[in-house]
C-alpha angles and dihedrals in degrees: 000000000000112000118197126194128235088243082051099059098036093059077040091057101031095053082047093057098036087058093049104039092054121085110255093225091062083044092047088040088059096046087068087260128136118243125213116223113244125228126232106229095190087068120089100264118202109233124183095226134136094211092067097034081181110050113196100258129022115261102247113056112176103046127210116241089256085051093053090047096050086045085061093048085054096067085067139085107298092210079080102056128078137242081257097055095049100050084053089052092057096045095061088052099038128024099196129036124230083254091057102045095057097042107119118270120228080226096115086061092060088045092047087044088060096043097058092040090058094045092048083052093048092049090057088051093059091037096057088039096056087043104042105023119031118076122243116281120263128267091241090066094064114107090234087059098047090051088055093040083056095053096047078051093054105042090047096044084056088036095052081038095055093040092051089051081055097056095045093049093056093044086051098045098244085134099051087064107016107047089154091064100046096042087052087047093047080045097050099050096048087056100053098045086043099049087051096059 
C-alpha cells in the first residue's frame, strides 16, 4: 500500500495548484516558445466590412505628432483643409474604402487551384491502384471472348427455339400429319448445333 506523508502531499498539491492556477501563456513563454498574443474580445474591435460601414474604433489608435495635429485642424472649418488632408483624415478613421472592400478577391484562384490539386492526387491514387493493386483483367472481358460468347448465345437461343417448336409441334399434332416438316425442323437444328462446334 502506498503511504504518503503529510510533506509529500503538501509539495503534490501545491505543484498541482501552482500549474493550474498559472496562465498558459506565461507556462508555454518559459518553455522557449513563442506566444501569440491573445485578443480581448470585450474591447471594440475595428473590422473592413460593408455590412458595418461604422466599425466600432478607428482604425489607427496611437496617432503621430503630424496625425494629432491634423486631428486638431480638423476641428476647424473644413473649407480650410486639402484633398490631401482629408484623405489623411479618412484613413485614420477607415483603412479600406467602400471601393476597395468590394473589389473581387483572387480567392477563387487559390480554391481552383485546390480543387485541381486534389483531383491530380486522386487521380494518382486510382492510377497506382489500378497498377499495383488490382489484379489483371479476365480473360471474359477480352473483345475476342465476347464475340464468341455472342455466337454460343446465338446458336442456343435458335437451338432451344427450334427445339421448343419441336416440342410444340408434336404436343399440337403437326407430326402426326406433316413428317416431312418436322423431320426438316429436327434436321435443321442438328445442323446447325453440329456445324458450331
Amino acid at each position: 500500500m502506498l503511504h504518503l506523508t503529510a510533506g509529500r502531499v503538501g509539495s503534490l498539491l501545491a505543484r498541482r495548484a501552482t500549474a493550474a492556477l498559472t496562465n498558459s501563456s506565461v507556462r508555454m513563454a518559459s518553455h522557449g516558445h513563442d506566444v501569440a498574443e491573445m485578443v480581448d474580445m470585450s474591447q471594440p474591435l475595428y473590422v473592413d466590412r460593408v455590412d458595418i460601414p461604422l466599425p466600432d474604433r478607428p482604425y489607427k489608435d496611437t496617432l503621430s505628432p503630424a496625425e494629432e495635429s491634423l486631428k486638431q485642424k480638423e476641428k476647424g472649418p473644413w473649407s480650410q483643409l486639402s484633398k490631401e488632408e482629408k484623405l489623411a483624415l479618412y484613413r485614420l478613421k477607415f483603412c479600406q474604402t467602400f471601393p476597395e472592400m468590394q473589389e473581387p478577391s483572387a480567392e477563387w484562384k487559390t480554391v481552383l487551384g485546390g480543387i485541381f490539386i486534389f483531383l491530380g492526387l486522386t487521380g494518382l491514387v486510382v492510377w497506382w491502384q489500378k497498377v499495383y493493386v488490382y489484379p489483371a483483367r479476365p480473360r471474359t472481358f477480352d473483345d475476342d471472348w465476347q464475340a464468341k460468347q455472342k455466337c454460343i448465345d446465338t446458336v442456343c437461343h435458335d437451338r432451344s427455339h427450334g427445339l421448343w417448336l419441336l416440342f410444340l409441334s408434336f404436343s399440337r399434332g403437326l407430326a402426326k400429319n406433316n413428317h416431312e416438316e418436322v423431320i426438316l425442323l429436327y434436321t435443321q437444328i442438328k445442323l446447325e448445333v453440329v456445324g458450331f462446334f
